[in-house]
C-alpha positions in Angstrom: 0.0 0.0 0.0 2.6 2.6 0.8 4.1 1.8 -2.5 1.1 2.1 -4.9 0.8 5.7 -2.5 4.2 6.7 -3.4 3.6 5.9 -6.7 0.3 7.7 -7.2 2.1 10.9 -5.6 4.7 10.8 -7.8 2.3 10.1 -10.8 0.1 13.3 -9.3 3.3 15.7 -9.3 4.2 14.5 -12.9 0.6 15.6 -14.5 0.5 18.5 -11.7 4.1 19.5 -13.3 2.4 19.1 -17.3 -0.4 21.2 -16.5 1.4 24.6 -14.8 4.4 24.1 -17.5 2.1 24.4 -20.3 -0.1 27.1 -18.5 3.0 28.8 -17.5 4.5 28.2 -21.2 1.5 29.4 -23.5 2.6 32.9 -24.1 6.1 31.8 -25.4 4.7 28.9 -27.6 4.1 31.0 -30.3 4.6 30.1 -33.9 6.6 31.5 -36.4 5.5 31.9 -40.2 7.7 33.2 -42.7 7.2 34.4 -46.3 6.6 32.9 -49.1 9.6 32.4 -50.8 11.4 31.7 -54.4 14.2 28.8 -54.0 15.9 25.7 -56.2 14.8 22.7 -53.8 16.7 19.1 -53.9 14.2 15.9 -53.0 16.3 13.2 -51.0 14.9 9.7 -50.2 17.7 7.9 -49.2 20.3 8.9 -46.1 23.1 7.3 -48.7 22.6 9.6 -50.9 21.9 12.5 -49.1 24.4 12.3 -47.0 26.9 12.3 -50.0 25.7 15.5 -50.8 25.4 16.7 -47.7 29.1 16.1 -46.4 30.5 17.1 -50.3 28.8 20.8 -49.8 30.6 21.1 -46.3 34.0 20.1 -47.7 33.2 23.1 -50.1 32.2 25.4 -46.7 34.3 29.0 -46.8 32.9 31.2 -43.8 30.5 29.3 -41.7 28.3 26.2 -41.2 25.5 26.2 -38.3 24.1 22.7 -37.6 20.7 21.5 -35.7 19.9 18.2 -34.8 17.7 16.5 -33.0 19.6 13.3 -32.8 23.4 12.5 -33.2 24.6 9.2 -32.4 28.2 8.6 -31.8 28.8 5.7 -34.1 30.9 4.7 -37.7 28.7 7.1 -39.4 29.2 10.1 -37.1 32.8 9.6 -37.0 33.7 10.9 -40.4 31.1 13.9 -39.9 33.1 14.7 -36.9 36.2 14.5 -38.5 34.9 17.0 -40.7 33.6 19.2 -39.4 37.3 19.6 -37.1 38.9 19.6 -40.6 37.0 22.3 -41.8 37.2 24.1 -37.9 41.1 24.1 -38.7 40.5 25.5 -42.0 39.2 28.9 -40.7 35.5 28.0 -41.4 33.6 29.2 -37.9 31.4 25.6 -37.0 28.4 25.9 -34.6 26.8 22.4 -33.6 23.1 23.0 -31.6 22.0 19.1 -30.1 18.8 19.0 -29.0 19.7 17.8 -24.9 17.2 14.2 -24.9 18.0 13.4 -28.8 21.7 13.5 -28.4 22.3 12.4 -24.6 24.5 9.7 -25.4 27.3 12.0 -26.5 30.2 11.0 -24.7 31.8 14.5 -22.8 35.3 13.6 -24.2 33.6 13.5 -27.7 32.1 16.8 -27.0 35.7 18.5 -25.2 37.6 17.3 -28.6 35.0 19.2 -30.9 35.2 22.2 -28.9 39.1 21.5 -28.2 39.3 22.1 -32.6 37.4 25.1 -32.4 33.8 24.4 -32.8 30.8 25.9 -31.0 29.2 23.4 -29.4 25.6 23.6 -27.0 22.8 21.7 -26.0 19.4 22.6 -26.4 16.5 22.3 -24.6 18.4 21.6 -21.3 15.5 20.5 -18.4 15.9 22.3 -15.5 13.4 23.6 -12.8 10.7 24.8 -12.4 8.0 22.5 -13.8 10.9 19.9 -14.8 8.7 17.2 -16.3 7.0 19.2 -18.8 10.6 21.0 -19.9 12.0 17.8 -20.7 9.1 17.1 -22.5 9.6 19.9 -24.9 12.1 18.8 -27.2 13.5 20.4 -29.9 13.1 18.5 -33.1 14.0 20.4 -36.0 17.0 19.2 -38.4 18.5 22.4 -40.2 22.0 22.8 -42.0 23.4 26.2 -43.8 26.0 26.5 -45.2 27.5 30.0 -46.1 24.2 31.2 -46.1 23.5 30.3 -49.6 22.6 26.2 -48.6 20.1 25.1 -46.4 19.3 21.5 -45.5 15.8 20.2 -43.8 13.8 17.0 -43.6 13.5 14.0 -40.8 17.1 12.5 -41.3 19.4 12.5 -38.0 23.0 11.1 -38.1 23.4 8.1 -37.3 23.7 4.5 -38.5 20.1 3.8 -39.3 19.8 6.8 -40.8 21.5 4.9 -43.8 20.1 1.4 -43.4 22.8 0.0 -41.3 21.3 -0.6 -38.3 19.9 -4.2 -38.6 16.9 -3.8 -36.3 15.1 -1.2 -38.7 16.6 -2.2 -42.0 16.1 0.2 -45.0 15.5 3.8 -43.7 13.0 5.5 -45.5 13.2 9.2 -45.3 12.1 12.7 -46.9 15.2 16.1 -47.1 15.5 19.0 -49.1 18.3 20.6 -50.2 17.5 24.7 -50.3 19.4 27.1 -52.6 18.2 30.4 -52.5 15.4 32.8 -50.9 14.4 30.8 -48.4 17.8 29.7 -46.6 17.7 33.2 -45.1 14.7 31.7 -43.1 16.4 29.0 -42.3 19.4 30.9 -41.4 17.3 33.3 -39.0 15.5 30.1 -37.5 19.1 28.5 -36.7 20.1 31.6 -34.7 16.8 31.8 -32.5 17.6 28.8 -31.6 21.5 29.3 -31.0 20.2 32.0 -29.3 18.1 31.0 -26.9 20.5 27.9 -25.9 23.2 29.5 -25.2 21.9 32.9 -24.6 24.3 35.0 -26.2 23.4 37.2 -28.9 25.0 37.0 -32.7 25.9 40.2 -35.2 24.0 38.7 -38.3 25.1 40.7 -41.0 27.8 38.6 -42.1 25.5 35.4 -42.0 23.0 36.5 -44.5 24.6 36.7 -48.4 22.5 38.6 -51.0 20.4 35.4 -52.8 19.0 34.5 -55.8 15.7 33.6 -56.5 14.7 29.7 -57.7 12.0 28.1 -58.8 10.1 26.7 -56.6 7.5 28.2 -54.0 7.7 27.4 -50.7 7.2 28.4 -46.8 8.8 27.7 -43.7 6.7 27.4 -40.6 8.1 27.3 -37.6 6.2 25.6 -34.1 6.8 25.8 -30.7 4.2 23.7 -28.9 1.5 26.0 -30.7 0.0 26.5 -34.0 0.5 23.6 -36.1 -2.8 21.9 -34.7 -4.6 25.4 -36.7 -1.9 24.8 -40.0 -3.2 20.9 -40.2 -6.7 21.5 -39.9 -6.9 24.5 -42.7 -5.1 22.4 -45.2 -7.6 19.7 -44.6 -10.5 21.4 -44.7 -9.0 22.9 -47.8 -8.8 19.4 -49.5 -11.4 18.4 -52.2 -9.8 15.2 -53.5 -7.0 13.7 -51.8 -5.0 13.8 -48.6 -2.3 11.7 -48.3 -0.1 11.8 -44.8 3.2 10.0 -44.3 4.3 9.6 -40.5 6.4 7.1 -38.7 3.7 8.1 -35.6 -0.1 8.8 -35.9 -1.5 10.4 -33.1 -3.2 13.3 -33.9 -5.7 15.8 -31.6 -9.6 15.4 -31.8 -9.6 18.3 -33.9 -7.4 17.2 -36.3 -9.1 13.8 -36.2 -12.3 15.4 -36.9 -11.4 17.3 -39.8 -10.3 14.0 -41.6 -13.2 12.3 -40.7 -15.2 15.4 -42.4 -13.1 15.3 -45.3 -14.0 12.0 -45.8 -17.5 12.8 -45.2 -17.2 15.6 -48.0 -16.0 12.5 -50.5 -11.9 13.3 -49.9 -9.3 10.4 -50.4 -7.8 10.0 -47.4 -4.5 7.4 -47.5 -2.1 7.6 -44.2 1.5 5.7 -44.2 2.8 4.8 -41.3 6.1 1.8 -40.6 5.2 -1.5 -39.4 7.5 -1.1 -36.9 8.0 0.3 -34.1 11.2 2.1 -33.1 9.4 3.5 -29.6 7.1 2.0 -27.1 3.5 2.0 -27.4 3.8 4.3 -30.0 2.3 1.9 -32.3 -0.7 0.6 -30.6 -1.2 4.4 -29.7 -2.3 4.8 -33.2 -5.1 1.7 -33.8 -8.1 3.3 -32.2 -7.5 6.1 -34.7 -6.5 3.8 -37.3 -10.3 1.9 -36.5 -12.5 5.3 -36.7 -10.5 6.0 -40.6 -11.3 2.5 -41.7 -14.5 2.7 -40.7 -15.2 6.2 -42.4 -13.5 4.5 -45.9 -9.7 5.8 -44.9 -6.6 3.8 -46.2 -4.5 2.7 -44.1 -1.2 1.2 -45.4 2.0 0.1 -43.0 5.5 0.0 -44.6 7.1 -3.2 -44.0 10.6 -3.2 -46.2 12.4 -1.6 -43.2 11.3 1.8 -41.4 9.3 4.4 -42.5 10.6 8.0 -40.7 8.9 10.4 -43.5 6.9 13.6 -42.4 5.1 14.3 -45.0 1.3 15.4 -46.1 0.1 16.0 -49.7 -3.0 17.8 -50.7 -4.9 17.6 -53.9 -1.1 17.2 -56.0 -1.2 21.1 -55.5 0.4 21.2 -52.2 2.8 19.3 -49.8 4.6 19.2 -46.7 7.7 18.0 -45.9 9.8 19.0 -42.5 10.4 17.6 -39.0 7.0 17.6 -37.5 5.2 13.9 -37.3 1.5 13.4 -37.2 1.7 13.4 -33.0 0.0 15.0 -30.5 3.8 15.8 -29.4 4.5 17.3 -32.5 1.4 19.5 -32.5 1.8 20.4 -28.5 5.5 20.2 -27.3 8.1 20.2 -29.9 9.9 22.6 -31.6 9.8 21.9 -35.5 9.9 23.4 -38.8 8.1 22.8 -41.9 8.7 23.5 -45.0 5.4 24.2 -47.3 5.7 23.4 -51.3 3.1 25.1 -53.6 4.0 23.8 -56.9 2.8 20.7 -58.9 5.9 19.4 -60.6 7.3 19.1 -56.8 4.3 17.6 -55.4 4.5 15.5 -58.0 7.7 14.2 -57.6 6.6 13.5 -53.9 3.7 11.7 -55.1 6.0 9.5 -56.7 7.8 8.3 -54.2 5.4 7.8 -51.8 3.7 5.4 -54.6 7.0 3.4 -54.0 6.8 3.2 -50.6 2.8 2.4 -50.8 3.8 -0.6 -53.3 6.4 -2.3 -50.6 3.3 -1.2 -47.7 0.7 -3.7 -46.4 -3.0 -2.4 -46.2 -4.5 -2.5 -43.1 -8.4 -3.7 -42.6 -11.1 -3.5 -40.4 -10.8 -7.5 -40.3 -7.2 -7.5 -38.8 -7.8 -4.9 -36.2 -10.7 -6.7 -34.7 -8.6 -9.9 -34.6 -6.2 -8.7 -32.3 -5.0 -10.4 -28.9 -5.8 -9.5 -25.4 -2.2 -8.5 -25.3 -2.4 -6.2 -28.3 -5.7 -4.7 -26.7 -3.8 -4.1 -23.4 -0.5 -2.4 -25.0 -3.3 -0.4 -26.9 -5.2 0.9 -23.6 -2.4 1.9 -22.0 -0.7 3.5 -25.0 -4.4 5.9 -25.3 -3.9 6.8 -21.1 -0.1 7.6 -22.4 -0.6 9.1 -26.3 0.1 13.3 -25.3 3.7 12.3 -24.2 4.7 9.6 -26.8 
C-alpha cells in the first residue's frame, strides 16, 4: 500500500508539473511563419545519398556552417562527420553544432571537449531544468537544419546516425524525406538556426555577415516554424481545404480530436484519405497508440497502409497534388503540442508531383490495413493499446 501511495504521488506531481508548464508556457509557444519564398529545392529519399551530398557541400564550406539536430549518435557514421567538421574548424570555417539535450544524450563529454578543443561551437538545447521539470523535458526540440554560407540550407526527418542509412539491422532500410535549399528561403532557415543558438546559449550574434544577397529559384515554398502551438490550426486548414485527396506520411499517428475530426469530415465531403505509417516500431506503445485512430479511418473508408521493407521516418502530407509538406513535425500529439519543429510548405505541382512518386514506391512495398485484422487482435495487443491511449500526449 505505501508503495502504490508513493507511486500515485509521484504520478500526481508528474501531471500537476504538465499542466502549470504548459499554462506557464502558452505565451512563449508562439509560432513562427515566414514568407513565401522563391528557392531551387533538392528531394532526397535515401540517407546514402543524401548524406553524400550533404558532407561534399561542407567540404566546399568557406565562412561558416550552423548545424541543428535532433539526434546524433556517436557511431561509424558520425565519425567521419566529426572528423569533418574539425577539418574544416582548422581551415578557418567558424562551425556551430546546436543538439537537442534528450536526442543526443548519449554523447560522450570527451567527444564533446575534442569538438570544442578544434574550435567548434558546441551547445545543447533544450536543457531541463526547474521549475515545472517534467513538462521542460518534455519539450524537445526537433527540428533538423543545416546552412551552409548562407547560400545552402538543409531540412527534412534525417538525424545522423547509423540507421539513418540502413545499417542498423533492427530497422533495415531507412525511409526518409530532405531538401536541399538554394536560395530565398535559406535566409529563413538561417534566422530560425540563430533563434535557436540564441536562446541555448543565450548569447546574442551580429548577423550581418551570415546572411549573403540570394537568388531567387524556382520553386514556391514556406517555412513554418512551431513551438508547442500553431501547427494543430496549419493541419486542420489544409484539410478542410482538400477536395480530392490527402495523403499523410508519418512514422507516428497520433493526432488531436480536432485534427481527427477534420479528416473524418473530409471524408464525409468525398476526400481520399490514405495515411502511411512503418510497421514497426522504433518506440514503445507508440504503435498501438495509433489503432483506435487507425479503426475510426477505416470505418469512415480511410486507407491505411504500414510500410514493412524496413522503417518508414517520412513527415510528409500531400493535398490535392497542388500542395505538400515536408519537414520535422510527425502526425503526434507531441509534434502538435510540445516540440519545436519546422516545416517546409511546397506550392508547386511538378514538386508535389515528384513526392507523389515516391510515396507510390513506398505504398507498393506497404501492407494495407483492414477492419478485419484490427478486430482480430490479442488481449495482449488490446492491453498495450489501452495503455498506450492513457499515455498518447507524451509519446
Amino acid at each position: 500500500m505505501i508503495v502504490l501511495f508513493i507511486i500515485a504521488i509521484i504520478l500526481a506531481l508528474i501531471y500537476l508539473d504538465g499542466k502549470l508548464g504548459m499554462f506557464a508556457f502558452q505565451h512563449k509557444n508562439k509560432k513562427i511563419v515566414y514568407p513565401r519564398r522563391l528557392s531551387d529545392i533538392s528531394f532526397f529519399i535515401n540517407g546514402t545519398h543524401l548524406f553524400s551530398d550533404y558532407f561534399a557541400e561542407i567540404r566546399q564550406a568557406k565562412h561558416h556552417i550552423h548545424i541543428l539536430f535532433y539526434i546524433i549518435k556517436d557511431d561509424e557514421t558520425s565519425q567521419p562527420f566529426f572528423q569533418l567538421l574539425k577539418q574544416k574548424a582548422k581551415e578557418g570555417v567558424r562551425i556551430r553544432l546546436l543538439v537537442d539535450w534528450v536526442g543526443s544524450f548519449s554523447l560522450p563529454k570527451s567527444l564533446i571537449r575534442s569538438l570544442e578543443a578544434s574550435g567548434i561551437e558546441f551547445a545543447y538545447t533544450r536543457k531541463p531544468r526547474f521549475p515545472f521539470f517534467f513538462y521542460r523535458l518534455n519539450r524537445r526540440n526537433h527540428r533538423k537544419i543545416t546552412v551552409i554560407d548562407g547560400k545552402i540550407g538543409y531540412i527534412g526527418g534525417f538525424n545522423i546516425g547509423k540507421e539513418y542509412v540502413g545499417k542498423d539491422p533492427n530497422f533495415g532500410e531507412w525511409r526518409d524525406y530532405h531538401l536541399k535549399i538554394t536560395g530565398e528561403g535559406v535566409h529563413d532557415l538561417q534566422t530560425q538556426f540563430l533563434r535557436d543558438w540564441e536562446e541555448a546559449t543565450k548569447t546574442a550574434i551580429a548577423k550581418g555577415e551570415y546572411f549573403p544577397p540570394l537568388q531567387a529559384g524556382t520553386i514556391t515554398h514556406q517555412l513554418i516554424a512551431t513551438n508547442g502551438h500553431g501547427l494543430e490550426k496549419h493541419f486542420i486548414d489544409v484539410i478542410g481545404r482538400a477536395k480530392k485527396e490527402i495523403i499523410i506520411g508519418s512514422p507516428y499517428f497520433i493526432p488531436s480530436r480536432s485534427v481527427m475530426n477534420a479528416l473524418l469530415d473530409a471524408l464525409r465531403r468525398g476526400v481520399d484519405v490514405t495515411v502511411l505509417v512503418p510497421l514497426k516500431a522504433d518506440h514503445l506503445f507508440v504503435k498501438e497508440a495509433a489503432y483506435p485512430y487507425f479503426y475510426r479511418l477505416l470505418k469512415a473508408g480511410a486507407r491505411i497502409y504500414r510500410f514493412y521493407q524496413g522503417f518508414y521516418h517520412a513527415k510528409t502530407m500531400v493535398v490535392d497534388a497542388e500542395w505538400c509538406d515536408i519537414g520535422t513535425a510527425n502526425f503526434d500529439k507531441r509534434s502538435l503540442f510540445l516540440n519545436c519543429e519546422i516545416n517546409c510548405y511546397i506550392y508547386d505541382r511538378h514538386f508535389v508531383h515528384k513526392v507523389k512518386k515516391a510515396i507510390k514506391h513506398d505504398l507498393a512495398r506497404s501492407e494495407a490495413l483492414t477492419l478485419d485484422f484490427w478486430k482480430k487482435r490479442t488481449l495482449w495487443d488490446r492491453g498495450k493499446e489501452s495503455i498506450s491511449t492513457l499515455l498518447s500526449a507524451w509519446l
